[in-house]
C-alpha positions in Angstrom: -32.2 -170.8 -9.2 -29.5 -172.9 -7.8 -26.3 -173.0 -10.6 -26.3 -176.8 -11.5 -30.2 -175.9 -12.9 -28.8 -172.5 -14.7 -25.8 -174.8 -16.4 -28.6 -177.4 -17.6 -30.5 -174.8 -19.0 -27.6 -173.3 -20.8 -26.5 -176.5 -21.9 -29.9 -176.9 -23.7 -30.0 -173.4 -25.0 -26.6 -174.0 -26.7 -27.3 -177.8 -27.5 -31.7 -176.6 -29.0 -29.5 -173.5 -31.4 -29.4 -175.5 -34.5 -28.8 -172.7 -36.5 -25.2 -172.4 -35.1 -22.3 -175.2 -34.5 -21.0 -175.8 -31.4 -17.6 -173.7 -32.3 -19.5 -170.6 -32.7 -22.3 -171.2 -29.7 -21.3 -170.5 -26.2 -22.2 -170.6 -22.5 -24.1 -167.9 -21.0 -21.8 -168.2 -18.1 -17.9 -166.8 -18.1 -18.4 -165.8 -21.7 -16.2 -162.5 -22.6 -15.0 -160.4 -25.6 -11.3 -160.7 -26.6 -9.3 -158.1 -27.6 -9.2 -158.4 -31.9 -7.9 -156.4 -35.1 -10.7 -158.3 -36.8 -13.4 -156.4 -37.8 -16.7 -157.8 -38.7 -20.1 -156.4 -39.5 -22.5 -158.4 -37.9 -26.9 -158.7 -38.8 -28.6 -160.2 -35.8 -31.7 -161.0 -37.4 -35.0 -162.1 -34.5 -35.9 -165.7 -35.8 -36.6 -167.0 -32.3 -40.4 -165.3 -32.7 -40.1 -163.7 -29.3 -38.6 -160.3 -28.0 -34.7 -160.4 -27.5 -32.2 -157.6 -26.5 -28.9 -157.8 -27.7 -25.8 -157.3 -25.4 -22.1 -157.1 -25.8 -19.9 -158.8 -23.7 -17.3 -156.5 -23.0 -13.7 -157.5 -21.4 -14.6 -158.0 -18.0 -17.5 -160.2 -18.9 -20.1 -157.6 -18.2 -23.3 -156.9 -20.4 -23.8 -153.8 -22.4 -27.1 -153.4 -23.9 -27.3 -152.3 -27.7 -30.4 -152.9 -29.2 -34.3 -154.5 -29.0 -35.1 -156.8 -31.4 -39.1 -157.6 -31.7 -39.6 -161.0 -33.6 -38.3 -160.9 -37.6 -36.5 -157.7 -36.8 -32.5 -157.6 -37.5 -29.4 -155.3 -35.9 -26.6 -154.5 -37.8 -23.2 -153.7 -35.6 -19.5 -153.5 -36.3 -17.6 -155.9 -34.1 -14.7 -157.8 -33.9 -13.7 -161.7 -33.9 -13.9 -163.1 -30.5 -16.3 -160.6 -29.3 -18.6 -162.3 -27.3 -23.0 -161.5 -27.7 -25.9 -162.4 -25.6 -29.6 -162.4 -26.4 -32.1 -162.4 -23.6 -35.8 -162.1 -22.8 -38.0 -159.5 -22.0 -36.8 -159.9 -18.4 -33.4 -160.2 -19.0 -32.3 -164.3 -18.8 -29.7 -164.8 -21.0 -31.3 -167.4 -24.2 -28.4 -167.4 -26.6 -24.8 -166.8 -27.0 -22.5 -165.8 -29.6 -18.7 -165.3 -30.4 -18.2 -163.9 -33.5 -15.6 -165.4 -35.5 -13.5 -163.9 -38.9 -16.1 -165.2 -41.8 -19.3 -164.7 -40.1 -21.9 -162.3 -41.1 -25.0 -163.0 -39.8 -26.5 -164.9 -37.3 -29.7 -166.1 -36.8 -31.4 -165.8 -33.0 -33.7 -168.7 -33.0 -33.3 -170.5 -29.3 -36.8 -169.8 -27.5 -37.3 -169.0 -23.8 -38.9 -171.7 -21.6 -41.2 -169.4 -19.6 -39.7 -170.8 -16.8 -37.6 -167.6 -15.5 -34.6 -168.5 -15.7 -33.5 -168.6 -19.2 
């Protein structure tokens, strides 16, 4: 997949997650976690009706895989404002993004793949 069709996609991931707003959606692409006193505990909970992993974004932009979420199923983790999280498919695309801001809770997965391959 060329990188102008990955950024569309992304853009319509972040643009079709109406759960979230725009400050707390992000990219797929360059997102990282950010160093925080801030801690946070944090329910994922599966809305999106397909499989998603959940992945921290450490530092260096890299994924670290922390849990499998089937559809309606939730994760609870202790995090930190300005730590970055990505939800992909069975596969691995990345779907959704999140930052975690001071305030938030819980968020809701909910963006669906398109079957296409290269969510």
């Amino acid at each position: 997949m060329n990188l102008q069709r990955f950024f569309t996609l992304m853009a319509m991931v972040v643009v079709a997650s109406i759960a979230v707003s725009q400050a707390e959606a992000a990219s797929c692409s360059g997102a990282r976690s950010k160093k925080s006193d801030t801690k946070i505990a944090m329910t994922f909970v599966n809305k999106s009706g397909e499989f998603r992993s959940v992945m921290w974004i450490d530092f260096a932009g890299k994924p670290v895989p922390y849990a499998n979420l089937n559809p309606g199923e939730k994760y609870q983790v202790d995090t930190f404002a300005t730590h970055a999280w990505m939800f992909t498919d069975g596969p691995g695309n990345c779907v959704e993004m999140f930052v975690a801001k001071s305030g938030s809770s819980k968020f809701n997965i909910t963006a669906k793949s398109t079957g296409a391959g290269g969510d």
